[in-house]
Chimera marker file (.cmm) of the C-alpha trace (Angstrom):
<marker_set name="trace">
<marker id="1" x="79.235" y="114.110" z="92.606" r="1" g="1" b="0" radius="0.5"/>
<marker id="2" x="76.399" y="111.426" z="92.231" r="1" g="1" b="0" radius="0.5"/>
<marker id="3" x="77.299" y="107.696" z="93.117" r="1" g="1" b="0" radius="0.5"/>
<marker id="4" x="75.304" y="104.911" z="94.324" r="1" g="1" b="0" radius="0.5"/>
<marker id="5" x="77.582" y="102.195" z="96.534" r="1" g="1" b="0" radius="0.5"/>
<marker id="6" x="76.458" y="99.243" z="98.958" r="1" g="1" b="0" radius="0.5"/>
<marker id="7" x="76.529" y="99.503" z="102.611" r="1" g="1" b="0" radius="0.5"/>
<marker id="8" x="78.523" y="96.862" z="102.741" r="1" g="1" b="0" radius="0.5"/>
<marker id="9" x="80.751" y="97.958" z="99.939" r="1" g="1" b="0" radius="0.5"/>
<marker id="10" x="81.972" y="101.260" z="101.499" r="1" g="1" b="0" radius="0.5"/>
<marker id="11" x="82.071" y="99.769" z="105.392" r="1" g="1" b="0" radius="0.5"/>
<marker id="12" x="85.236" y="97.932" z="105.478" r="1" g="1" b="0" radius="0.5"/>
<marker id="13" x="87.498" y="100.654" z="103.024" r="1" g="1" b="0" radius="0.5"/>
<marker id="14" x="86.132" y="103.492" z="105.478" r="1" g="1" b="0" radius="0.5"/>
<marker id="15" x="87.042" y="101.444" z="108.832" r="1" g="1" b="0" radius="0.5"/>
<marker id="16" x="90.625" y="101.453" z="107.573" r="1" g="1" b="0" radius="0.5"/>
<marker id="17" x="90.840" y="104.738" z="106.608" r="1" g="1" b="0" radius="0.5"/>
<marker id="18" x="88.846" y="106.121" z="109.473" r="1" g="1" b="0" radius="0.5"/>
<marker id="19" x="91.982" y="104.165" z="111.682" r="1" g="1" b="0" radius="0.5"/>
<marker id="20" x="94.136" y="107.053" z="110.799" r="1" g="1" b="0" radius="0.5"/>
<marker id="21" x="92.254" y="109.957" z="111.276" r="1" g="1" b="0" radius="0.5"/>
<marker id="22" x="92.955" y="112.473" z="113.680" r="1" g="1" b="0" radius="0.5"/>
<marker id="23" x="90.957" y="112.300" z="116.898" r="1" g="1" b="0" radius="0.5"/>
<marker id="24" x="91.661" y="115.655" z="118.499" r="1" g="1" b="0" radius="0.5"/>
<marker id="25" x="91.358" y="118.276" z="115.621" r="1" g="1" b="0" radius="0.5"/>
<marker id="26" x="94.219" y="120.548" z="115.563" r="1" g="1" b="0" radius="0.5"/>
<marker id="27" x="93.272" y="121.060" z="112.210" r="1" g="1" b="0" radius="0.5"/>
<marker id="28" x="89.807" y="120.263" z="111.395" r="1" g="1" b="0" radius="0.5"/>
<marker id="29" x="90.318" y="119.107" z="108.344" r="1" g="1" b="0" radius="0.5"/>
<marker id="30" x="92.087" y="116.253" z="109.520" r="1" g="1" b="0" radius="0.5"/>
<marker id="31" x="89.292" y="114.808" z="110.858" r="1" g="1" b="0" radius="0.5"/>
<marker id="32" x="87.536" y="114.349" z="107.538" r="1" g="1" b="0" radius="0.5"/>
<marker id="33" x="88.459" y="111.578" z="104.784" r="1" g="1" b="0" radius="0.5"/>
<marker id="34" x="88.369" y="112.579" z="101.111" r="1" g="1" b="0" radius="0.5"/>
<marker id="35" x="85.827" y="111.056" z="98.935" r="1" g="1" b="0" radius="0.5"/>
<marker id="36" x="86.686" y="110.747" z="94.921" r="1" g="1" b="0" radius="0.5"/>
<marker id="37" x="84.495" y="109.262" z="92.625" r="1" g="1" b="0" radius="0.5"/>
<marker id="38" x="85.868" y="108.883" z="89.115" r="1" g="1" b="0" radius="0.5"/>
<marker id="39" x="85.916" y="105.650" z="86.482" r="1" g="1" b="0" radius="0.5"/>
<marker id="40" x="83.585" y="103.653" z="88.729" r="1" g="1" b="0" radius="0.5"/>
<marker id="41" x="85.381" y="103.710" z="92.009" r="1" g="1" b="0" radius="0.5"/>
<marker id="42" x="85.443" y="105.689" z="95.212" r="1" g="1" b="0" radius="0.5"/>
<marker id="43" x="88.861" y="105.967" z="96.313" r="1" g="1" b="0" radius="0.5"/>
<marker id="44" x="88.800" y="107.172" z="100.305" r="1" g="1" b="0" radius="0.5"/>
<marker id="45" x="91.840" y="109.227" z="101.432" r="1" g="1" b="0" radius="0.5"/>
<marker id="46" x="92.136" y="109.922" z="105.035" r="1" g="1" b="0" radius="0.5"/>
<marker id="47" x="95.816" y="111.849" z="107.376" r="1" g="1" b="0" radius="0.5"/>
<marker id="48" x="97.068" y="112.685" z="110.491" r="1" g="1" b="0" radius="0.5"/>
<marker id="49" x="100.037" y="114.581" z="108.501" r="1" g="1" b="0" radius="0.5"/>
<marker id="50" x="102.234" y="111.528" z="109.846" r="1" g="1" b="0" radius="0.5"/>
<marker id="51" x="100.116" y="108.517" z="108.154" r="1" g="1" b="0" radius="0.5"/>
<marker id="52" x="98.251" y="108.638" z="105.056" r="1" g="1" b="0" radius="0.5"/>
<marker id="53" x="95.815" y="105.793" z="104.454" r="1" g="1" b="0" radius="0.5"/>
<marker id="54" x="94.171" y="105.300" z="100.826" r="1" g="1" b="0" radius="0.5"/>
<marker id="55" x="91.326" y="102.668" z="100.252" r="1" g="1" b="0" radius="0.5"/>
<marker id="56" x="88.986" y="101.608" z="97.223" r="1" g="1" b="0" radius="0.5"/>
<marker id="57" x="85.759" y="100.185" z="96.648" r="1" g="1" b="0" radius="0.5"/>
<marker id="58" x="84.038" y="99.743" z="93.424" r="1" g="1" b="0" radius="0.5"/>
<marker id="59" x="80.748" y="101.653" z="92.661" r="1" g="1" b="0" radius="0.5"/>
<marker id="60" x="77.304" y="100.337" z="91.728" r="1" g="1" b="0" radius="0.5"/>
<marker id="61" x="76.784" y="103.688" z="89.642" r="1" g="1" b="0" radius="0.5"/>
<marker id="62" x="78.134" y="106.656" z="88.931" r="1" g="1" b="0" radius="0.5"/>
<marker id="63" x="76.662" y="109.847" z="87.709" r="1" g="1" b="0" radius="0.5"/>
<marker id="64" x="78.665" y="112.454" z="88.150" r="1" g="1" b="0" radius="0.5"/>
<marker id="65" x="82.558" y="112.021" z="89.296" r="1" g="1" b="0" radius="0.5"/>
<marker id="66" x="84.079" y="114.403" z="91.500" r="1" g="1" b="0" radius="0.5"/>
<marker id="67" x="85.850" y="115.242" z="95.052" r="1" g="1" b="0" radius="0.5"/>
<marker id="68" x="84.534" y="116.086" z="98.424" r="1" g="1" b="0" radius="0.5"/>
<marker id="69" x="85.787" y="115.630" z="101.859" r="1" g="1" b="0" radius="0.5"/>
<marker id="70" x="83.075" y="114.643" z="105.408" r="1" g="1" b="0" radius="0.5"/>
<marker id="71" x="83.633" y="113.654" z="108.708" r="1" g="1" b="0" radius="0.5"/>
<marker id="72" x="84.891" y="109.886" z="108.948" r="1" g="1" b="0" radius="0.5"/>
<marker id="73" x="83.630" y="109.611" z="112.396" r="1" g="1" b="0" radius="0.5"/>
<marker id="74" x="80.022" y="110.306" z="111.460" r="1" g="1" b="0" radius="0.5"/>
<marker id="75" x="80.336" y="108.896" z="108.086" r="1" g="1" b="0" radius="0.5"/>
<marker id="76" x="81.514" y="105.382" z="109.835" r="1" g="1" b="0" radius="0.5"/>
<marker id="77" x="78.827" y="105.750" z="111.919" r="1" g="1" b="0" radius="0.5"/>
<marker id="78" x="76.028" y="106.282" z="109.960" r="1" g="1" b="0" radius="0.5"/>
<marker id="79" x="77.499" y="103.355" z="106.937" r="1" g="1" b="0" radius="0.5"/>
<marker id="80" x="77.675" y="101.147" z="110.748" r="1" g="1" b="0" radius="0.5"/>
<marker id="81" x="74.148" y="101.708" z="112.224" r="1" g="1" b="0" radius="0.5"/>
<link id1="1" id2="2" r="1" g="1" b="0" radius="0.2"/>
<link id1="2" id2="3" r="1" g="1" b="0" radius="0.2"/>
<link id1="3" id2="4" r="1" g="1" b="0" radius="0.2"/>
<link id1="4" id2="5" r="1" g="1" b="0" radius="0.2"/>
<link id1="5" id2="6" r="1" g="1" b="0" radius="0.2"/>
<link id1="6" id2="7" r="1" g="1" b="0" radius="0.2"/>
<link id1="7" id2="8" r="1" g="1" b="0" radius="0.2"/>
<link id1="8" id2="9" r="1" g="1" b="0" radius="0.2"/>
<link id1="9" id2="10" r="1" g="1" b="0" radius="0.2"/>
<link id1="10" id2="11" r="1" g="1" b="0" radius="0.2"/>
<link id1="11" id2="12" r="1" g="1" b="0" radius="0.2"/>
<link id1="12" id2="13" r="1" g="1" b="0" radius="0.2"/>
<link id1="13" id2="14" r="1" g="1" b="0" radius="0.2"/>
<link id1="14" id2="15" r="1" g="1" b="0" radius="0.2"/>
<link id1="15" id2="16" r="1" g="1" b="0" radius="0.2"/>
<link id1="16" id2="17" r="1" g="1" b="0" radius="0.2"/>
<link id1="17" id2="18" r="1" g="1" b="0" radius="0.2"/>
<link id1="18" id2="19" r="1" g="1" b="0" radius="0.2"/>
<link id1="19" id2="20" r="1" g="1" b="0" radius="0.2"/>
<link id1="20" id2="21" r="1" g="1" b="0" radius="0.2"/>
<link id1="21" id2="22" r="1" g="1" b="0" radius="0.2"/>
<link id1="22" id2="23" r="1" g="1" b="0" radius="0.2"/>
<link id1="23" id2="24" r="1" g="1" b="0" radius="0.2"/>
<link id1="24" id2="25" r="1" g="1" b="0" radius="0.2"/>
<link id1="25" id2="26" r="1" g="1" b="0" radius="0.2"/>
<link id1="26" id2="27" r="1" g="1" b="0" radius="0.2"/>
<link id1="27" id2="28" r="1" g="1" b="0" radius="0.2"/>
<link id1="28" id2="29" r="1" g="1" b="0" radius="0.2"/>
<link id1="29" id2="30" r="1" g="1" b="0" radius="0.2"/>
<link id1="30" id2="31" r="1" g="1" b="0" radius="0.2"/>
<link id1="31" id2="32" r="1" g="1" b="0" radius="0.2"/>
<link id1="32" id2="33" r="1" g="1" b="0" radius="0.2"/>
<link id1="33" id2="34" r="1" g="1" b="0" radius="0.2"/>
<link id1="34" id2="35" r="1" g="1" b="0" radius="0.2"/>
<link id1="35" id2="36" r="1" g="1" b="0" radius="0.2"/>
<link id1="36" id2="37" r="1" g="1" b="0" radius="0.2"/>
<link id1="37" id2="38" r="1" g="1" b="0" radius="0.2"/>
<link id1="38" id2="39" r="1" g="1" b="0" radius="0.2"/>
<link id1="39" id2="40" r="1" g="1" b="0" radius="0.2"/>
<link id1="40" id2="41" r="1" g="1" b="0" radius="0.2"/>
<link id1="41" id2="42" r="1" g="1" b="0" radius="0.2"/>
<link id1="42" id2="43" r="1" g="1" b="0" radius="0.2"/>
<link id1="43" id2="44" r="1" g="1" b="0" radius="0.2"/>
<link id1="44" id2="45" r="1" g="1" b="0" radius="0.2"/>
<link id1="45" id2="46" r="1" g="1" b="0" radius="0.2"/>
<link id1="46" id2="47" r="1" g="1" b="0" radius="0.2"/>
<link id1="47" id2="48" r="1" g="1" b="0" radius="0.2"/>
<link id1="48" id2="49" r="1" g="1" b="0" radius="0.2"/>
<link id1="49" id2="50" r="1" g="1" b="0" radius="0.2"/>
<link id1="50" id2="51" r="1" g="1" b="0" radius="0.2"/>
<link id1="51" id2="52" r="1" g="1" b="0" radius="0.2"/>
<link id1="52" id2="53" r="1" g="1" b="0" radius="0.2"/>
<link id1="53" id2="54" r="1" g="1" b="0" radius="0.2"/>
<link id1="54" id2="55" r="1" g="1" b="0" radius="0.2"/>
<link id1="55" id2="56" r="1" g="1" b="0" radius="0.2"/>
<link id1="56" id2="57" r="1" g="1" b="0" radius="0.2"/>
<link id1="57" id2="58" r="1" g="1" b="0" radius="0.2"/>
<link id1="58" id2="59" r="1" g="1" b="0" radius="0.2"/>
<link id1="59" id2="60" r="1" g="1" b="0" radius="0.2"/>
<link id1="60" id2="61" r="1" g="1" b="0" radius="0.2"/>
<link id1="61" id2="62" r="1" g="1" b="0" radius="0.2"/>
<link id1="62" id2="63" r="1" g="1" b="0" radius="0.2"/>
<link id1="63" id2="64" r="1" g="1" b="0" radius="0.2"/>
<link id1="64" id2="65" r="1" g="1" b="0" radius="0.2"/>
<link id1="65" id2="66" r="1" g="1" b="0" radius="0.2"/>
<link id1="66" id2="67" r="1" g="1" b="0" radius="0.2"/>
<link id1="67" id2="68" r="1" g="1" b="0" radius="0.2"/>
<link id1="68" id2="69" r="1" g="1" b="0" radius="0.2"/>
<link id1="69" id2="70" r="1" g="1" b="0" radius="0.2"/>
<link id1="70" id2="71" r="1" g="1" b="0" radius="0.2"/>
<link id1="71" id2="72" r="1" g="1" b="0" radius="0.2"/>
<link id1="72" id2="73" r="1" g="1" b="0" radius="0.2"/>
<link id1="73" id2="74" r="1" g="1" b="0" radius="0.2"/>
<link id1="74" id2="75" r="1" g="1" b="0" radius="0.2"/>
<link id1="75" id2="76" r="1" g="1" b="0" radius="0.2"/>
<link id1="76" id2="77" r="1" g="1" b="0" radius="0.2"/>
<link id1="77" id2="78" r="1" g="1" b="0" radius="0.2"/>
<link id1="78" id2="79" r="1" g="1" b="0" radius="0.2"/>
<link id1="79" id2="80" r="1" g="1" b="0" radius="0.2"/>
<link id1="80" id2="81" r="1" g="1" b="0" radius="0.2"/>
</marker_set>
């Protein structure tokens, strides 16, 4: 997956999906969000098991399309600082 978005973009879909996502891990992969890229936007996936939140932002570019899931809390704070 190769994709080229703007900070400013991918900040506000990934606050409200990042609202939903489990704090204290009982399964760790609840504390990820799911990236897909595919027909030139990133749709952002993130669950407690309870909630499901699903945003969208459109791409600059993409390359390659495909799926991969990474810690919302770092990726929000990375896309914030």
């Amino acid at each position: 997956m190769k994709f080229s978005i703007a900070r400013n973009d991918l900040l506000k879909p990934l606050q409200v999906v990042n609202g939903v996502v489990e704090r204290r891990h009982t399964f760790p992969i609840l504390g990820n969000v799911l990236l897909r890229a595919k027909d030139g936007k990133l749709h952002l996936t993130g669950s407690d098991l309870e909630v499901e939140l699903c945003a969208e932002a459109n791409l600059e570019s993409l390359s390659d399309a495909g799926d991969i899931t990474v810690p919302a809390r770092k990726l929000f704070d990375i896309c914030r600082a």
